[in-house]
Legacy VTK file of the C-alpha trace (Angstrom):
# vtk DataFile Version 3.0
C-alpha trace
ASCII
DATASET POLYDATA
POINTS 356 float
84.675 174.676 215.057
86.819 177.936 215.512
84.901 180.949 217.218
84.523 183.116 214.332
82.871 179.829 212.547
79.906 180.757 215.239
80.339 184.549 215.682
80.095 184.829 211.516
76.537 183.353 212.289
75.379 186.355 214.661
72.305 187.611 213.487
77.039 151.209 208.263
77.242 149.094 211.804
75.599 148.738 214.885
76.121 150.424 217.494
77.132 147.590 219.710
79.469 146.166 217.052
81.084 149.688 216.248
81.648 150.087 220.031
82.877 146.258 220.218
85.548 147.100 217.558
86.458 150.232 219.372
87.780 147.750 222.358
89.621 145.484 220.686
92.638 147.983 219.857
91.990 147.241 216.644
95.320 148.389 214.528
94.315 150.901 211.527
93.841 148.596 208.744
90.741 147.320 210.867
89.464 150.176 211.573
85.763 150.373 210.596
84.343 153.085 209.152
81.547 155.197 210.543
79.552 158.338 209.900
78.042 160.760 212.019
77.626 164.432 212.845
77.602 166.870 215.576
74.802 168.083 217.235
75.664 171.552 218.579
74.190 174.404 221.090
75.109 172.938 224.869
78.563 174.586 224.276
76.708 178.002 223.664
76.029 180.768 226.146
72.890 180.512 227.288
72.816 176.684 226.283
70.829 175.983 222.765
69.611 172.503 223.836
69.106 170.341 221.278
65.022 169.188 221.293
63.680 165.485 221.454
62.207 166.414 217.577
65.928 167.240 216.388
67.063 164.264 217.645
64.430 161.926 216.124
65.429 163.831 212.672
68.694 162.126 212.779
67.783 159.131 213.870
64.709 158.764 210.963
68.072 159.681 208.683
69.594 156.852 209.897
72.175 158.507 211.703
73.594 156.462 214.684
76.444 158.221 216.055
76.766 162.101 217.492
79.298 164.604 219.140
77.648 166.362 221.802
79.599 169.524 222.835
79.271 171.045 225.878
80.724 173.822 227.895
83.647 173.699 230.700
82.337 176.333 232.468
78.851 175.796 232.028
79.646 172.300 233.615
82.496 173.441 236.126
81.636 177.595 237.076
84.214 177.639 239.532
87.677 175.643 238.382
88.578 172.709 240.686
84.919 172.325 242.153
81.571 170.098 242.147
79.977 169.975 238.529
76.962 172.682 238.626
74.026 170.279 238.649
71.407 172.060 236.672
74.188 172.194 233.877
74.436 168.592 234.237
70.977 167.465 234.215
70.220 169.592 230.728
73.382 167.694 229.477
72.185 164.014 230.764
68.074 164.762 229.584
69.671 164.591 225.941
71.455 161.493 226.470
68.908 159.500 227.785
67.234 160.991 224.577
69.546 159.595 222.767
69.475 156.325 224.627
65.779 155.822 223.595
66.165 156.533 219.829
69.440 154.091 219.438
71.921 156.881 219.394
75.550 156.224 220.524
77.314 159.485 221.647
80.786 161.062 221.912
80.928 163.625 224.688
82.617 166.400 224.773
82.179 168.430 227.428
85.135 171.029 226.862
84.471 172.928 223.274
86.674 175.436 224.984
90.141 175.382 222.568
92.518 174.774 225.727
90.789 177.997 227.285
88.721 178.557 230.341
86.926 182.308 230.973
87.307 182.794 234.547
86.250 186.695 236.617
86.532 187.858 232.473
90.123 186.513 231.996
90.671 184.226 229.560
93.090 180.839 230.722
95.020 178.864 229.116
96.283 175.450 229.294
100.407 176.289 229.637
100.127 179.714 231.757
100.576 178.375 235.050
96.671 178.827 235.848
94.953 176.121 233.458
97.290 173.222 235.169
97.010 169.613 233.787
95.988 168.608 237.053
93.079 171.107 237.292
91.828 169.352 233.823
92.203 166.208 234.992
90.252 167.150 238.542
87.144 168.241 235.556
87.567 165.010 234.485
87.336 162.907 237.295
84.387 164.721 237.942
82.506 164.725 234.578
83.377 161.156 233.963
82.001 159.735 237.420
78.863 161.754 237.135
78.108 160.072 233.435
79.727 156.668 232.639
76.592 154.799 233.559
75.025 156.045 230.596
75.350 153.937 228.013
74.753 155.916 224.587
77.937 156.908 225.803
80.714 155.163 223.481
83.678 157.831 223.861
85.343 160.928 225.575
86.446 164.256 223.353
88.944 165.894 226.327
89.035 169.403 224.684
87.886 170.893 221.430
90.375 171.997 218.969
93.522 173.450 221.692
94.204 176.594 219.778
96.458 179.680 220.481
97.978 178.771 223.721
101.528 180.228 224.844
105.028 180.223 224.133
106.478 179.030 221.271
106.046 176.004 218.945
107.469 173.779 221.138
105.715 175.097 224.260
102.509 175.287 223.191
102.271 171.740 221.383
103.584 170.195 224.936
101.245 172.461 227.027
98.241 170.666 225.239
100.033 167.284 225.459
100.688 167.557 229.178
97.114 168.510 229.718
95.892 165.800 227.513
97.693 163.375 229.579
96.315 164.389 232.626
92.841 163.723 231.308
93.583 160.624 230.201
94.844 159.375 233.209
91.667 160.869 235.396
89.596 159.124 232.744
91.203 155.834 233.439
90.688 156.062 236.970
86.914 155.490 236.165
86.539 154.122 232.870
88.842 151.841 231.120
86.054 150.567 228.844
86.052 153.655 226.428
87.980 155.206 223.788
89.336 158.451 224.066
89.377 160.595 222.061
92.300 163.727 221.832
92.206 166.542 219.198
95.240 168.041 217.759
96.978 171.150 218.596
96.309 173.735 216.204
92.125 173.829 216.130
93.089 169.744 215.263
93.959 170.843 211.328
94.373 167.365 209.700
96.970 168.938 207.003
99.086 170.629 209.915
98.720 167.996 212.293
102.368 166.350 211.707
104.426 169.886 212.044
102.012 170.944 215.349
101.869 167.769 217.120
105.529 166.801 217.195
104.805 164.384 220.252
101.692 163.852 220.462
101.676 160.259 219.262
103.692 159.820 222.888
100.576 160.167 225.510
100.384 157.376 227.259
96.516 155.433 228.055
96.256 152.200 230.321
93.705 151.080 228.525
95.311 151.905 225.141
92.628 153.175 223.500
93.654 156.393 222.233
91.810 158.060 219.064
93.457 160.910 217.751
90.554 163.059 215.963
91.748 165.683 213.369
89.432 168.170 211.771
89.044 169.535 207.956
86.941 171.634 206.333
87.137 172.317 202.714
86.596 176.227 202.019
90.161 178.757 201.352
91.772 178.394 204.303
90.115 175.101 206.341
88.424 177.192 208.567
84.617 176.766 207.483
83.511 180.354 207.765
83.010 180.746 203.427
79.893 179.799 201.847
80.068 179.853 198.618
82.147 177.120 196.311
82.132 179.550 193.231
84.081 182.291 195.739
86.508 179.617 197.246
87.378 178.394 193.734
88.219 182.293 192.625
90.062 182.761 196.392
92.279 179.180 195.727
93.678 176.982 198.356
95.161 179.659 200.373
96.578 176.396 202.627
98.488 175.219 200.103
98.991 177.989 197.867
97.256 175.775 194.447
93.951 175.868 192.926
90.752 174.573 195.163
89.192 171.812 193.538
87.112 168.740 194.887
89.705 166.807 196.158
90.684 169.492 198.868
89.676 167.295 201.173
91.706 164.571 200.570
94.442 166.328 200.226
94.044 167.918 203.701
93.495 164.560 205.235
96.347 163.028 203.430
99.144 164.663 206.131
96.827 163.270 209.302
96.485 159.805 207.654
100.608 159.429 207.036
101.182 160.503 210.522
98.536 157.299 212.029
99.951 155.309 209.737
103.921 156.321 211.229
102.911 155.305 214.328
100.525 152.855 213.962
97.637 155.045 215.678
93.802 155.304 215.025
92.470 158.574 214.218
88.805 159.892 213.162
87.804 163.288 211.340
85.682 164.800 214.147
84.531 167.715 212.091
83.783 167.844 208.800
81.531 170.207 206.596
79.686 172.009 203.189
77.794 174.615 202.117
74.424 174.181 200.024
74.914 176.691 197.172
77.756 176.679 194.775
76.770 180.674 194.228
74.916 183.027 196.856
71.170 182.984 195.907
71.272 180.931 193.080
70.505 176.879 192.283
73.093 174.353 192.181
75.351 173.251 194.901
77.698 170.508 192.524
81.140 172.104 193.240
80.263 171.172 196.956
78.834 168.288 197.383
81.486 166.656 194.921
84.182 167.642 197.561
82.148 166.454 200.307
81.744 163.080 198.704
84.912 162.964 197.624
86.151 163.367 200.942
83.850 160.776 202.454
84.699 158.288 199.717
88.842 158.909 201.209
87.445 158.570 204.721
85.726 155.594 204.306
88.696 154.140 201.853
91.127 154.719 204.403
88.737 153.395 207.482
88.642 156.967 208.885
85.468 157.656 210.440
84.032 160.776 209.694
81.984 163.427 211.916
79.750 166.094 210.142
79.591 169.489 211.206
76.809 171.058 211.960
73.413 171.147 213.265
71.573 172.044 216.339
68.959 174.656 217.301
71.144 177.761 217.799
72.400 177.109 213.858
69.098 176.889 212.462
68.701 176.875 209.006
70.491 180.174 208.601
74.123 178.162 208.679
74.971 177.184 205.065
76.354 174.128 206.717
73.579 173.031 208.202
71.688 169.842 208.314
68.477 171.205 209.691
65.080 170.985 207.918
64.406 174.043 206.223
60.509 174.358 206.142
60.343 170.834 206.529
62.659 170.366 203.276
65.782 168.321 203.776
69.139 169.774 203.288
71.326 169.503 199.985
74.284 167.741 202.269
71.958 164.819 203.066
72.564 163.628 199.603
75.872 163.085 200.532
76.305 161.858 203.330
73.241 159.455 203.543
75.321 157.458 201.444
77.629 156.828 204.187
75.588 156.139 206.946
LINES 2 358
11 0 1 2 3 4 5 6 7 8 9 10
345 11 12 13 14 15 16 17 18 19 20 21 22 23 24 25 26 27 28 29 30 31 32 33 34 35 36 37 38 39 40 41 42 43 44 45 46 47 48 49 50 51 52 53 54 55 56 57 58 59 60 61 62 63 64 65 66 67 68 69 70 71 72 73 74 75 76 77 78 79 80 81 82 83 84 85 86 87 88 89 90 91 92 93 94 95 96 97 98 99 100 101 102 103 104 105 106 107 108 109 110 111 112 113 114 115 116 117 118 119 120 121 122 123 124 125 126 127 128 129 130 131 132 133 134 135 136 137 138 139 140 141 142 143 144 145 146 147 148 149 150 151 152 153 154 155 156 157 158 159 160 161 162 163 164 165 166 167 168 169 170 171 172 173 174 175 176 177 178 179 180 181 182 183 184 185 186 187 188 189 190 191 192 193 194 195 196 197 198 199 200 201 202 203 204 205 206 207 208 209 210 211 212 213 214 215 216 217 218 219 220 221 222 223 224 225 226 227 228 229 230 231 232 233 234 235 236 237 238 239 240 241 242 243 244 245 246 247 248 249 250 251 252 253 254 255 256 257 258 259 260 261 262 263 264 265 266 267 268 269 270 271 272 273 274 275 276 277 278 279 280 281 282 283 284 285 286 287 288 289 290 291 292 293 294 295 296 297 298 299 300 301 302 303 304 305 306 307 308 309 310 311 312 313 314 315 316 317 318 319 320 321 322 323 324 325 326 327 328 329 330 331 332 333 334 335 336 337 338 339 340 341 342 343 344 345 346 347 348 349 350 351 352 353 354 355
């Protein structure tokens, strides 16, 4: 999710068989398919933490898997340092939340887009500050503090590495070099679970080939990478428009054609041929929809037939699939949102129960 996604806002298998098939390196074609969503608010400032009544929402849905964001520097105030307890106890009360209602979670601890605020200056993986090795200190630290939980079934190093420095080249190796670094620290204390590693570039599924020239060459012991793009099927894949009757008029500003249901696929398409080079399992970590076809009015067909369309692809192509979003600070003001409205379910549930 890109900041202005938020700031716009202001005012199928088990679990223990989907995690079995995670550890058996399982080439693409084998793949399985899954479904989930993210539950968001720990990454927000002050934390929006998700309640033990949201969570039992999902899991009466039948939802089974979620991507918890968190904060680095809610988790790590001072770079290099001890976790900050208090942080860490918020984030473990919902996974042992999860734990009771059969939930299997993806952390990810760093929705930070290869940044770190730090005395009001913003850091960056690549400017000499935000080293690899002071990721992969975080880490060693986050993943020793957690690993004995076990909703825990994988590790999301950094949220969507966005607008680093230097040029093409620079910036796509900056994120690789840190991503590396995590891995390793990871390894040092878990070589059980996958590991998840977004794309430069917010992790754009259509760019992903041009901005991750070398990506497919990080290295994991355990060799368990899981390269997780994103897509989101408004103008320009950024999932900040609403509306499908404006996005339609607007036009795939990505690719310069008309926007029709099948955006999604077509996004995805790039990601999938690049896994399928090198011979690499991937996910779509974010994923989402709006309700209404056209601002205050009924009908919401135009999205949910790209949302199912996109699913359908997913789930063709064994590409498991991550909706975005819910969680308390989104409400049900978010046209994305899977929240309860009154106690009235959301249009996207029509969707994507289909897939769970």
């Amino acid at each position: 999710m890109h900041f202005s996604r938020r700031m716009a806002l202001a005012g199928g298998v088990s679990a223990a068989s989907y995690f079995s098939l995670l550890n058996k390196q399982a080439v693409a074609k084998n793949w399985p398919f899954v479904c989930g969503i993210n539950c968001s608010g720990l990454e927000d400032t002050p934390p929006g933490v998700p309640t033990a009544n949201m969570l039992k929402y999902y899991a009466e849905k039948k939802v089974k898997y979620i991507r918890l964001p968190g904060l680095w520097e809610h988790f790590q105030p001072h770079l290099g340092q001890e976790l900050n307890e208090d942080y860490c106890k918020i984030y473990e009360a919902v996974l042992k939340q999860c734990t009771k209602l059969g939930l299997s979670v993806v952390c990810e601890p760093c929705h930070n887009y290869g940044h770190y605020s730090q005395d009001g200056k913003m850091l960056c993986f690549g400017d000499g500050v935000l080293t690899p090795s002071i990721f992969a200190k975080f880490w060693e630290y986050f993943c020793k503090r957690f690993r004995h939980h076990s909703c825990i079934v994988a590790w999301d190093i950094m949220n969507e590495p966005s607008n680093l420095k230097g040029d093409t080249q620079q910036r796509a190796n900056a994120w690789k070099d840190a991503a590396q670094a995590a891995i390793f620290a990871i390894r040092q204390c878990d070589r059980k679970r996958p590991i998840w590693v977004e794309g430069y570039g917010y992790s754009s599924a259509q760019a992903w080939p041009t901005a991750n020239p070398t990506l497919h060459t990080l290295q994991d012991p355990a060799k368990k990478i899981v390269f997780s793009a994103h897509c989101y099927l408004d103008r320009d894949n950024s999932g900040t428009h609403y509306y499908w009757d404006e996005e339609k008029l607007a036009g795939d500003q990505v690719s310069g054609g008309p926007l029709l249901p099948d955006v999604g696929i077509r996004r995805i398409e790039p990601f999938v041929g690049w896994l399928k080079e090198y011979g690499l399992r991937g996910n779509i970590g974010e994923c989402g929809a709006g309700r209404e076809d056209t601002k205050g009015k009924p009908g919401n067909e135009g999205w949910l037939s790209a949302l199912d369309k996109t699913l359908s692809y997913c789930r063709e192509q064994r590409l498991p699939f991550f909706y975005w979003g819910t969680g308390i600070d989104f409400g049900t003001v978010y046209p994305y949102t899977l929240e309860p409205d009154q106690g009235k379910e959301q249009p996207q549930w029509q969707v994507l129960r289909k897939y769970l």
